[in-house]
N, C-alpha and C positions, 0 to 999 in steps of 0.2 A: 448873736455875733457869728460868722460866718467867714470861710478863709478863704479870700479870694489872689487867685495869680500864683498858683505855688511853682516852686523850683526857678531855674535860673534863665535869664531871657533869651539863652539859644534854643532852650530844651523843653523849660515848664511840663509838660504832659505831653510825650511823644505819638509820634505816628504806631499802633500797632503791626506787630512781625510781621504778621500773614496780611497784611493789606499791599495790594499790588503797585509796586514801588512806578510803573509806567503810569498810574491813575494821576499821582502826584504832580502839584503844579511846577515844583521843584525837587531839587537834588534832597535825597534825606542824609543827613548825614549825624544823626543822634540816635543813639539806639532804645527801643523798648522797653520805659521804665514802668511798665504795669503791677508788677508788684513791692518798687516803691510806693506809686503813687498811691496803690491800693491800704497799704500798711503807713506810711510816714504823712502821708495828705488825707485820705477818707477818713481812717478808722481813729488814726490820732486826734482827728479834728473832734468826731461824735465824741469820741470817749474824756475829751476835754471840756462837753458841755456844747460846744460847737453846732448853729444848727447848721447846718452843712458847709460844703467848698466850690468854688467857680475855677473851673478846668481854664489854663490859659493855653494857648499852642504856640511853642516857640519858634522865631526865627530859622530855626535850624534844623528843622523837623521835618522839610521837604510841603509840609501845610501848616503854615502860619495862621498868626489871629489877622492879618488884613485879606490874604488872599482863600484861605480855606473856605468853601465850600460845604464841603462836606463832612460831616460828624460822625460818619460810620468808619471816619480813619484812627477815633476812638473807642470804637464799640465794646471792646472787653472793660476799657472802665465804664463805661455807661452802664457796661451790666453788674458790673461790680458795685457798683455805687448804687443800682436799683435793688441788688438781693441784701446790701446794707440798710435802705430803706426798708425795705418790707422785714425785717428781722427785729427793729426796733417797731417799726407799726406791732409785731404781730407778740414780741415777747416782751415788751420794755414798757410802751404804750405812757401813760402820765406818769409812770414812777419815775422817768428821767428826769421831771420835772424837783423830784428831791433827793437828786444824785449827782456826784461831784468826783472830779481829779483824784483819782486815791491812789496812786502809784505807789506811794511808800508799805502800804499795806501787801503789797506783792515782792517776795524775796523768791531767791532762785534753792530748791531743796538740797539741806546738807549745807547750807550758810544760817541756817535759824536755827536757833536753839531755846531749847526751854528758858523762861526767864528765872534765876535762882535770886533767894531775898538776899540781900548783902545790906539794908538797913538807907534807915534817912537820920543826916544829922544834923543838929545845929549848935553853932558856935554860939560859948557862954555871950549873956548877956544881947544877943542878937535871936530870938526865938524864931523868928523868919527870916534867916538864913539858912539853906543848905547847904551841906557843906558836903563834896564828895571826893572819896580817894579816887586818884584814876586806878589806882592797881585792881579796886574791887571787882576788876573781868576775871583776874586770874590769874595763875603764873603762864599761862598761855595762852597770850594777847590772840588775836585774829591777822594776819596778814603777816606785813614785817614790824609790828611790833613787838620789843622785848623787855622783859622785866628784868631790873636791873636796883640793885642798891646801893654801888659803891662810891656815889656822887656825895659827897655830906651834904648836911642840911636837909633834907628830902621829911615829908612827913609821912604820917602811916607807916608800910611795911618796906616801900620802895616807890619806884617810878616807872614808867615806861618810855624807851628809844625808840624813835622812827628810824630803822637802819635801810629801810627800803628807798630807793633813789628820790630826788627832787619832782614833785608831781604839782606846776606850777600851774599847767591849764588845766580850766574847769572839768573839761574832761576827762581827767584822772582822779577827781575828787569820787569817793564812795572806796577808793582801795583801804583796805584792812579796818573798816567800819569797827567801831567801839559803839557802843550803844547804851546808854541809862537809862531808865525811866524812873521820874519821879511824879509822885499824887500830890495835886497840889489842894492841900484844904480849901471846902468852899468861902472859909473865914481870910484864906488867903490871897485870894484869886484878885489879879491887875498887875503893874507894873512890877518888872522883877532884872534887876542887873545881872548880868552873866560875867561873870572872870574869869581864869584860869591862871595857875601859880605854874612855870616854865622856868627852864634855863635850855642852853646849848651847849655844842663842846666849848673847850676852852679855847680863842682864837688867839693868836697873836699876830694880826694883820688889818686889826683895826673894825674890823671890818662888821658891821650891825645891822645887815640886811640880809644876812644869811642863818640858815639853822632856826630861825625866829618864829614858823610861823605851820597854823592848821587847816585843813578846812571843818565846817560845824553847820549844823545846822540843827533844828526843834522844829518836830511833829505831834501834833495833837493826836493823840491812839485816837479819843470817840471817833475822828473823824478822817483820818488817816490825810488832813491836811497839812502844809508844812507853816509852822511860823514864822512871819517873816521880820525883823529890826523893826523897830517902831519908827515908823513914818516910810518905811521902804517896802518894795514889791517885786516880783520877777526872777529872784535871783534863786538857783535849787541849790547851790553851796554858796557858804561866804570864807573868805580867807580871814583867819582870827589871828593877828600877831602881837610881839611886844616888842619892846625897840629898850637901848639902852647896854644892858651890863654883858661883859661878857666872858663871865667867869659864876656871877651871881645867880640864884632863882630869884625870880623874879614874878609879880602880878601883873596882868593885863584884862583889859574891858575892850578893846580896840580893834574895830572890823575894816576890812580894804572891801569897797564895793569893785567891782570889773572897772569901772572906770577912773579908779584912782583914789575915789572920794572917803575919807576915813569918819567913822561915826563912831559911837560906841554901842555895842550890844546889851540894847534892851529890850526887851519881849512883853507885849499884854499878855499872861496865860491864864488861860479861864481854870475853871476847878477841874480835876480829875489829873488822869496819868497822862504825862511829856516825856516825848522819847529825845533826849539830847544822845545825837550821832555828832560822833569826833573818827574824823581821818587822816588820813596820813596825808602830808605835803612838802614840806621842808627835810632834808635829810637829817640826822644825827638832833633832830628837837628835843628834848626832854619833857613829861610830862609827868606833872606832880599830883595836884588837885584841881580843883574846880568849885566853885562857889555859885547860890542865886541867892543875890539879899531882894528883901522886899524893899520892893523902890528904887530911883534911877540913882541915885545918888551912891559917893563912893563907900562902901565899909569899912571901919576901921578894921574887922575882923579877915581883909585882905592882907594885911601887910604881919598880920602875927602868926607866924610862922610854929608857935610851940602851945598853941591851946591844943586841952584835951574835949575832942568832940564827945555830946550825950544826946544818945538816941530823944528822936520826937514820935508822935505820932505818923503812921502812915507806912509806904516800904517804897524803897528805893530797890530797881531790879536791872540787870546786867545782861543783854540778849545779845550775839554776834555770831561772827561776822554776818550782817545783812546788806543783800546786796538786789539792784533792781536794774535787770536787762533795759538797755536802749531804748528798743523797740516792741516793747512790751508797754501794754498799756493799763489801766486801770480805772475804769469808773462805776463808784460805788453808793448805795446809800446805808452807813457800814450797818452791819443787824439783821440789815433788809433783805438788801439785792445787790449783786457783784459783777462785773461784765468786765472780762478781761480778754484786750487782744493779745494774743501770743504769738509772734513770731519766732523768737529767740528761746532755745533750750526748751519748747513745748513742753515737752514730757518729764521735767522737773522743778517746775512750778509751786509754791507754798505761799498758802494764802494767812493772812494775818486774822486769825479770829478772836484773838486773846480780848478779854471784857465782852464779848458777846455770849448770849444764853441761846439755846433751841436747838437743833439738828435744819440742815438745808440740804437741798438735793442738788445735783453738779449734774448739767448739760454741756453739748458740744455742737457746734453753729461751724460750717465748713464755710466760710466767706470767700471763695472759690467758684463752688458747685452750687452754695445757695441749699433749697432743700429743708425739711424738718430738722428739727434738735436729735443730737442724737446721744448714746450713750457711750461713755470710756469705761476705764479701769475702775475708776471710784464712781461711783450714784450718789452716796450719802456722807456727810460732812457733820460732825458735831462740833460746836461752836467751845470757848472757852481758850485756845492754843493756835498752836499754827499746825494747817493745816495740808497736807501737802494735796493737790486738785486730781493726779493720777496721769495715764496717759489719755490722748485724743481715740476715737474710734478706730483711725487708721490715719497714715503719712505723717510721723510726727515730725517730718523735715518742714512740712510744707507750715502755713499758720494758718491761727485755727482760734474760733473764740469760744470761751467758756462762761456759762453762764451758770453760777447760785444765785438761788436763791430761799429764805426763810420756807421753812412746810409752815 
């Protein structure tokens, strides 16, 4: 699969700076996006799996796709996209072959935190159900989350308030990240319902589409892939809400796709550890617990609000706030090999190694200049935690790609 036509039909891939605007068959009037197209269209493409991109030349570029000529009025991406080629020829070679999207696995340093055990539970009489307090991050949530008790009814020690503003597009989904991770027995592994027990403030204006709602999402650690609702695809947050009381806590299983479309959140999870990330969305939300029964169907252990939870086998662990730059990319075969483009914040970068074994060595690829691998701050990387990657050789402004890989 391959990206073709990127950017928008005045612009797509512009004319370069230094190319003599007299040669041109027309007026330019878009300016030099070379290290977008470098970063947002090549590097994003490879590191997606992508086998490459087909450059379009916009309208508006002074050399168009009908009248252009000539290709030397993109020469700096040509070159950039040749010293991209020759870097996976020469360091990557058939391992791309069993390497994937891993973005999640890359957090920004001083947002990760060691994972502490806080335990897995399950509700009487339901052995394949989890059952988790939200408070188990802490009395100091991540972001503008706050721990708070004075709500009655609430289980566990207390809840947590979104008191940070309304973050209704997707693009403010990942602020003040909560993060879980639960192991899911190999005797457990398949269909799994996801809940969450909620209230809001008190309203009295009727009003039930407000305060109601999260963003969430579940990632596989082996693989640092994200899970997506059963039957659905594409989506890197989903808005989780609940509708109804608005004074009460309340249960909900209940997901809004981008397009309106309400389903309910269910998940195939294979065996091993899932990272459920909860963010902030709605202002003044309340957050209680959270629940996975085995199977799509409803539990009754949703609506009883005063069972006392008993440890199961396994652990349930609380990592935060994690968070994952724009323009930073990530494709990985996790254990193996790492390739991460860096734009954004270079030089404080932490890579996700928790469940892996071995030590691996950290390179640095100047996709710029092109050139040998070179060496940063850190060489060597022991597996098992998160890791922070170090700084680049030199210009941490500019971006830069890092490459581990297993010794």
């Amino acid at each position: 699969v391959s990206l073709d036509e990127p950017g928008s039909a005045g612009r797509g891939v512009s004319v370069d700076a230094d190319y003599p605007t007299g040669q041109l068959p027309e007026g330019r009037n878009q300016p030099d996006n070379r290290e977008e197209v470098r970063g947002r269209v090549l590097w994003n493409t490879l590191t997606a799996g992508g086998a490459g991109v087909e450059y379009y030349y916009g309208y508006q570029t002074g050399c168009d796709d009908l009248l252009c000529e000539d290709h030397e009025t993109r020469q700096t991406k040509w070159d950039d996209g040749a010293k991209a080629v020759t870097f996976f020829d020469q360091h990557i070679g058939t391992r791309a072959l069993t390497m994937v999207a891993s973005d999640a696995l890359l957090t920004t340093q001083g947002s990760a935190q060691s994972a502490a055990s806080v335990g897995v539970y399950a509700l009487p009489n339901s052995p394949t159900t989890f059952a988790i307090e939200a408070e188990d991050i802490g009395p100091n949530p991540p972001g503008d989350w706050v721990f708070e008790n004075d709500k009655p009814g609430f289980t566990g020690t207390g809840y947590y308030r979104w008191a940070g503003p309304d973050l209704f597009n997707i693009n403010g989904a990942g602020s003040g990240t909560m993060s879980y991770v639960v192991n899911i027995p190999a005797s457990d592994a398949g269909d799994f319902r996801f809940a969450f027990r909620a209230r809001r403030i008190a309203r009295t204006d009727g009003r039930t589409d407000l305060n109601n709602d999260i963003w969430m999402r579940i990632i596989e650690e082996s693989s640092g892939q994200q899970v997506q609702p059963n039957g659905q695809s594409g989506q890197t947050w989903w808005k989780m809400f609940f509708s109804g009381s608005l004074t009460d806590w309340v249960w909900s299983n209940s997901l809004d796709r981008q397009d309106g479309t309400k389903l309910p959140a269910t998940y195939n999870l294979s065996a091993g550890r899932h990272r459920i990330e909860i963010s902030g969305r709605s202002t003044e939300f309340h957050f209680d617990r959270m629940t996975l029964n085995k199977g799509t169907s409803r539990s009754t252990n949703e609506s009883n609000t005063t069972v006392s939870d008993g440890t199961i086998g396994g652990t349930v662990s609380s990592v935060g706030p994690g968070t994952s730059d724009g323009d930073n990319y990530l494709f990985a075969d996790p254990g193996q090999t790492y390739l991460a483009y860096l734009a954004d914040d270079v030089d404080e970068q932490v890579l996700d190694l928790r469940g892996q074994g071995g030590t691996y060595s950290v390179s640095w690829f100047d996709p710029i200049a092109g050139g040998a691998l070179q060496t940063g701050s850190v060489a060597q990387l022991s597996g098992g935690e998160y890791r922070a990657l170090g700084s680049p050789p030199s210009s941490p402004n500019q971006d830069w790609v890092a490459l581990v890989r297993r010794n």
